[in-house]
C-alpha positions in Angstrom: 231.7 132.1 89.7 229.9 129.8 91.8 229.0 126.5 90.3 224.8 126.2 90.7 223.6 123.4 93.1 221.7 120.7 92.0 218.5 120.9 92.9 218.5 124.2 94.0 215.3 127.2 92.3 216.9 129.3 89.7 215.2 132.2 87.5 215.0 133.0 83.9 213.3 136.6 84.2 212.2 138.3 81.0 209.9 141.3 81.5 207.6 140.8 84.4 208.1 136.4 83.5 209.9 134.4 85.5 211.0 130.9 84.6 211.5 128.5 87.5 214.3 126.0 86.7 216.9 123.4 88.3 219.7 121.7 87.4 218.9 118.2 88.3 222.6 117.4 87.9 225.2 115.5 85.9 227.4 118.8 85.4 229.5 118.1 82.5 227.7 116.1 80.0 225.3 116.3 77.4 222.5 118.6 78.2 219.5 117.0 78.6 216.4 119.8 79.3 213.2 118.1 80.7 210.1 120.0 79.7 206.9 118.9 81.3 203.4 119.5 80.2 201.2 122.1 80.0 200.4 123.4 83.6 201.9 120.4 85.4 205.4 121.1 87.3 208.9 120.0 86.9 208.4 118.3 90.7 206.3 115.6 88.6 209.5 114.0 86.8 210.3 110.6 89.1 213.3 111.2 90.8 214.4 107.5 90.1 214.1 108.4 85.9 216.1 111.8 86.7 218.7 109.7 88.6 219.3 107.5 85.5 219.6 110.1 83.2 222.5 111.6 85.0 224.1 108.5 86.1 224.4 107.6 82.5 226.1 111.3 82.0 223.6 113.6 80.7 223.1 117.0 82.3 219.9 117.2 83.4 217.9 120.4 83.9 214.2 120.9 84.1 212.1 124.2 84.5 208.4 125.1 85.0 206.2 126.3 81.8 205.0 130.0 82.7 201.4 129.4 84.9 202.7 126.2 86.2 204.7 125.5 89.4 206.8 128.4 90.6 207.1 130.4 87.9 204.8 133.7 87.0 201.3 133.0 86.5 199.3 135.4 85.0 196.0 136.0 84.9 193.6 134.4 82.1 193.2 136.7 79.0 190.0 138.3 78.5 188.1 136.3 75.8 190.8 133.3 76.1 189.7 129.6 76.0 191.7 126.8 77.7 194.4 125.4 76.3 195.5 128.5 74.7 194.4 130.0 71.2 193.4 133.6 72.0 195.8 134.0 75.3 196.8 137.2 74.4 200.8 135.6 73.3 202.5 136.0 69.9 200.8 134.4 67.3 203.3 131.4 65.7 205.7 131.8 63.0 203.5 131.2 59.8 204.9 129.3 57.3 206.1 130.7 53.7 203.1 131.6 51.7 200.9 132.3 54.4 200.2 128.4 55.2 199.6 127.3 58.7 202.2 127.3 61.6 205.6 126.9 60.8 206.9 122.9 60.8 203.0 122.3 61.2 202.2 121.1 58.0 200.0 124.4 57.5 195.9 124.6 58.9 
């Protein structure tokens, strides 16, 4: 098997989702997964930070939240807001007892 390269588009496809990711490099060591924010892309991590990471022997690999960058966007829910909270999604895990969100503190 081909070994992926580094900064090369790769897909995660689940269902009609696809996930846009990269490996950034530093093959070998610790994984390191860089997650961005909520509708920004993986293209906004300095390439001088990314650089670092791996020269100090992490394995760095960074992908695009669905509706961001290249992977699937879909379109907005009917009766959505922004910022999520109606999207149409799974619900969160609920805590024991009926509490909030799981590892939330409940709410």
């Amino acid at each position: 098997m081909n070994e992926p390269t580094p900064g090369h588009t790769r897909y995660a496809r689940n269902g009609a989702a696809e996930i846009a990711f990269e490996d950034l490099g530093g093959t070998g060591g610790e994984p390191l997964l860089l997650v961005m924010g909520l509708g920004v892309s993986r293209f906004w991590w300095p390439p001088g930070l990314v650089a670092e990471l791996a020269g100090r022997g992490l394995h760095v690999a960074a992908y695009d939240q669905r509706d961001a960058g290249e992977s699937t966007h879909f379109p907005a829910a009917k009766g959505g807001s922004a910022g999520g909270g109606g999207g149409g999604g799974p619900a969160p895990p609920r805590a024991p007892g009926g509490g909030g969100p799981a590892g939330r503190g409940g709410g």
